[in-house]
N, C-alpha and C positions, 0 to 999 in steps of 0.2 A: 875416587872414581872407580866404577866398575864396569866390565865387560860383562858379555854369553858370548862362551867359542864353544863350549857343550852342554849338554843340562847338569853336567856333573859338575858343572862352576854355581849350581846352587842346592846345598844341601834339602831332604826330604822335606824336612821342617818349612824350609823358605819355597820351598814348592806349594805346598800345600798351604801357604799362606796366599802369596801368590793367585791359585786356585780360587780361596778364599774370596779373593778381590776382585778376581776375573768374574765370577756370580756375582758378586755386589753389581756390577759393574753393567751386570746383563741383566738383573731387577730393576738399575736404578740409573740409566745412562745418563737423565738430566741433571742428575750430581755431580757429574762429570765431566760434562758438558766444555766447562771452562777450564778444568785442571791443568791445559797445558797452554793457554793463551800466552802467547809471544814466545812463544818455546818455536825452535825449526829443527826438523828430521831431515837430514841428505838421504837419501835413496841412492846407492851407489851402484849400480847392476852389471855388472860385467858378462852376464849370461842370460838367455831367455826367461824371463817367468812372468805370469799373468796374477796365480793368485797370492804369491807371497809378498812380490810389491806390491797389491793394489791393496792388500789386506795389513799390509805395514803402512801406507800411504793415509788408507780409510784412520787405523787405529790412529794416529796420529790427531787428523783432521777431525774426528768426535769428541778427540778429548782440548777443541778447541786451539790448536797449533797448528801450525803451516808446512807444506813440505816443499824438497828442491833435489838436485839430481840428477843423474843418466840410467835409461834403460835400456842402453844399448851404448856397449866402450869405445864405438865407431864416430860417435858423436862427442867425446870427449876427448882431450886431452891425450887419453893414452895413443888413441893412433897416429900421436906424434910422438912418442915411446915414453911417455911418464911413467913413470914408478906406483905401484899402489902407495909406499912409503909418501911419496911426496904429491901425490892425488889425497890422503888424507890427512895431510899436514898444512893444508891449503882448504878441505873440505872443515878444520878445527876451525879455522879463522873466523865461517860463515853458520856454520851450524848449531845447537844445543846436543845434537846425540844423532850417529850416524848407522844403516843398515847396509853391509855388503853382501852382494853373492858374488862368487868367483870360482871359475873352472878350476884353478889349480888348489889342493890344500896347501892349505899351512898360511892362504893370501891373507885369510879374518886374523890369524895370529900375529901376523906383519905392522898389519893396520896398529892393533892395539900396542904395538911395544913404542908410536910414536904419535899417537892421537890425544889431545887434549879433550878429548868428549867421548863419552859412551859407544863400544861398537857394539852391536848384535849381530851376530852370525847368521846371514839368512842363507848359507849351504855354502860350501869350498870343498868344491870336487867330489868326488864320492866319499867323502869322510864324513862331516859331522852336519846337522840342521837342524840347530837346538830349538829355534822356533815353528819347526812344523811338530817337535815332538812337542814343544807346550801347549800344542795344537790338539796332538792326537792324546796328550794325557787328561787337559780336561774335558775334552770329549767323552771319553771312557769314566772319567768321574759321574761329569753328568748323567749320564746315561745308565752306567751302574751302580751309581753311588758311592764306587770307592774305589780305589788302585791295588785294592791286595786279593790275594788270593782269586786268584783266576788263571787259564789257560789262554794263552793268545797264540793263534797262527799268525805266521808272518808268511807270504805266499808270491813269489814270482823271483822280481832278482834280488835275491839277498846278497849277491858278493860288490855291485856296483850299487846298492842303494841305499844312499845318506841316511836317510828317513830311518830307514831299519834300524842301520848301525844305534843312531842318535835313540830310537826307543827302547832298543833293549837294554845300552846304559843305565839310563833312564830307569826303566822298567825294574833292574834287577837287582834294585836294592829296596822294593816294598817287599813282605812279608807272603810270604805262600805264592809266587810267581812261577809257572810252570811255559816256560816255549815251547812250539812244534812251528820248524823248518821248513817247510812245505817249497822245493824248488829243484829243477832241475839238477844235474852234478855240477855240466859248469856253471852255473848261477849259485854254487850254494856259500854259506855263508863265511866270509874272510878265517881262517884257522888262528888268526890271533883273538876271535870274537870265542870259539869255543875256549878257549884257555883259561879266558879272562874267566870266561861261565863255571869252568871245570873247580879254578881256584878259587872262588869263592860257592862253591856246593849248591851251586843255580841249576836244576832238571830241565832238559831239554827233549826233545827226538826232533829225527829227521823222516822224511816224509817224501815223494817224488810225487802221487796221487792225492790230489784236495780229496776224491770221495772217498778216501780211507781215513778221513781223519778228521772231518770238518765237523761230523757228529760231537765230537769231544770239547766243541772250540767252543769260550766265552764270547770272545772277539776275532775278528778275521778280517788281518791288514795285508790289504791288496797292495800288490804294486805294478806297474808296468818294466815290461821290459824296455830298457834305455837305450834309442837306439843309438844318443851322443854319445854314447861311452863304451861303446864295440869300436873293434879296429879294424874291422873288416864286414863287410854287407852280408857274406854270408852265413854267418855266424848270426849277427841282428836274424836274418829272416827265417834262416832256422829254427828259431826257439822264439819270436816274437808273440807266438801265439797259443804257448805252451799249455799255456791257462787260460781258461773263459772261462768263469764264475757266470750259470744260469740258471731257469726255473727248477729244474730237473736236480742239478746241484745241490741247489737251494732248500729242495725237500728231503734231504737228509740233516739240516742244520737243527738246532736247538731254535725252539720260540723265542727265547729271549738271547737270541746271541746277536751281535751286533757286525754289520760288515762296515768297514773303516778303508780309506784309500788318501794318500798326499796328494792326487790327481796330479796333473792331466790322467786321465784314462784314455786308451787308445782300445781295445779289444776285450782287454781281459775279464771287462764287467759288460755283461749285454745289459743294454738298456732296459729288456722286458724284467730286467731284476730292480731298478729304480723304484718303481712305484710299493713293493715290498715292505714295511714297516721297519725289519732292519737293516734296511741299507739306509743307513748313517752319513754317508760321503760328502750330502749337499750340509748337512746341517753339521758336519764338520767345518768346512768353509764359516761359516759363521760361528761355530766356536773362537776359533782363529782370530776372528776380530778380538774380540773381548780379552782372549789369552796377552796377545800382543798388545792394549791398548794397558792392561797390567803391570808387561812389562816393563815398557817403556816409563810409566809412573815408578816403576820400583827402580830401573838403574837410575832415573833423576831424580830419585829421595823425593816424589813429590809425595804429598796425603790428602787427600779430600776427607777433611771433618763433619760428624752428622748435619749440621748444620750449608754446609757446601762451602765452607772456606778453605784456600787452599793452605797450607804448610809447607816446605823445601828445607831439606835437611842434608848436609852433605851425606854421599854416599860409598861406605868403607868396604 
């Protein structure tokens, strides 16, 4: 049996296969169709989200399989004080492969040390969110055609934002990858993230102005400032608006540079940038399907053969 608690639980090779699959997948969905019939996904939410459930939910339900679940922990169990432990040792009984998100980290590592089925980590705290990064990776494939050698801005809260964290992992073991930091002081990014960067000879800068820097970018991944994850309101409204990516902006970017975001967006992207050819963000969202409906077939060993037969193979 196997988990995702980061993208780093699947080596380049198995990404890129992966990847692989996720385009077949987006060529040929009625291949598909039926790979996971009588298979059940729990959707376990302990935290607000719109598109990473519905987009965990959808992938499921294309590939033929059923879902169940809470998306909100007020309505389950726990606000009679259950345990994630024993919320997913109850959720094993009913399930084939389960997806949580959870405020606190370290909750998706909990899950799996007593789950009988698959977990996927769909965000725990501001730590890890391996599945927006299989999001935001093959998007950037698609789109550029490959994950190496490029310059990516990360831009807004880098110290509270999963997503971040979760793609520079990710990110920092293809070939020629160069970061710029683009974020306020207190937003910028965690000091154990440069370390990690410093010790394996990964290029970086930092950056406080998007227009000093955004000329140089291949890709330019937004994010919002979070206002769950401030401890005080003035702080949030402070710096909430730090950033607004606009026309003006926009006309110093590269033609071919791509703008990327995990959404919600609240501010930081004006709508009059939408209609733009690279703003990327909605048809990220629908990468995401495809990424996930991927994964899901890879932790349960399924395969669809050219012919559309299915295969299940335990998974090591």
């Amino acid at each position: 049996m196997r988990h995702i608690l980061t993208p780093l639980d699947f080596k380049t090779q198995e990404l890129d296969a992966l990847f692989d699959l996720a385009a077949d997948i987006e060529a040929n969905p009625q291949k598909y169709a039926n790979a996971c019939r009588g298979k059940k996904l729990a959707t376990l939410f302990y935290e607000p989200s719109t598109r990473t459930r519905l987009s965990t939910e959808t992938a499921m339900l294309n590939l033929g399989g059923s879902t169940m679940g809470f998306s909100d922990a007020t309505s389950s169990s726990v606000s009679k004080g259950e345990s994630v432990a024993d919320t997913i040792r109850t959720v094993s009984c009913f399930a084939d492969i389960a997806a949580i998100r959870h405020p606190k980290e370290g909750a998706a590592m909990v899950a799996t040390q007593v789950s009988r089925i698959p977990i996927i980590n769909c965000g725990d705290g501001g730590h890890q969110h391996p599945t927006q990064t299989l999001t935001d990776m093959f998007t950037i494939r698609s789109l550029m055609g490959r994950l190496n050698h490029m310059t990516i801005g990360l831009c807004g809260d880098l110290k509270f934002g999963r997503t971040v964290h979760s793609l520079i992992d990710a990110m920092s073991r293809y070939e020629g990858i160069r970061f710029v930091f683009i974020s306020p002081k207190e937003l910028r990014i965690p000091e154990y993230i440069f370390e990690r960067l410093d010790e394996h000879d990964i290029q970086y800068d930092e950056f406080i102005k998007l227009e000093d820097v955004i000329g140089k970018l291949d890709i330019l991944y937004m994010t919002r400032v979070q206002r769950e994850r401030f401890f005080n309101e003035e702080d949030y409204v402070r710096l909430k608006d730090f950033y607004v990516l606009n026309k003006r902006i926009m006309r110093k970017a590269k033609n071919n540079m791509f703008v990327l975001h995990p959404l919600p967006r609240v501010n930081e992207i004006s709508v009059e940038v939408d209609n733009d050819p690279r703003a990327a963000y909605f048809r990220q969202v629908q990468y995401g399907v495809y990424a996930r409906m991927a994964l899901i077939l890879t932790l349960l060993g399924i395969h669809v053969n050219e012919d559309g037969t299915v295969t299940q193979t335990p998974v090591e």
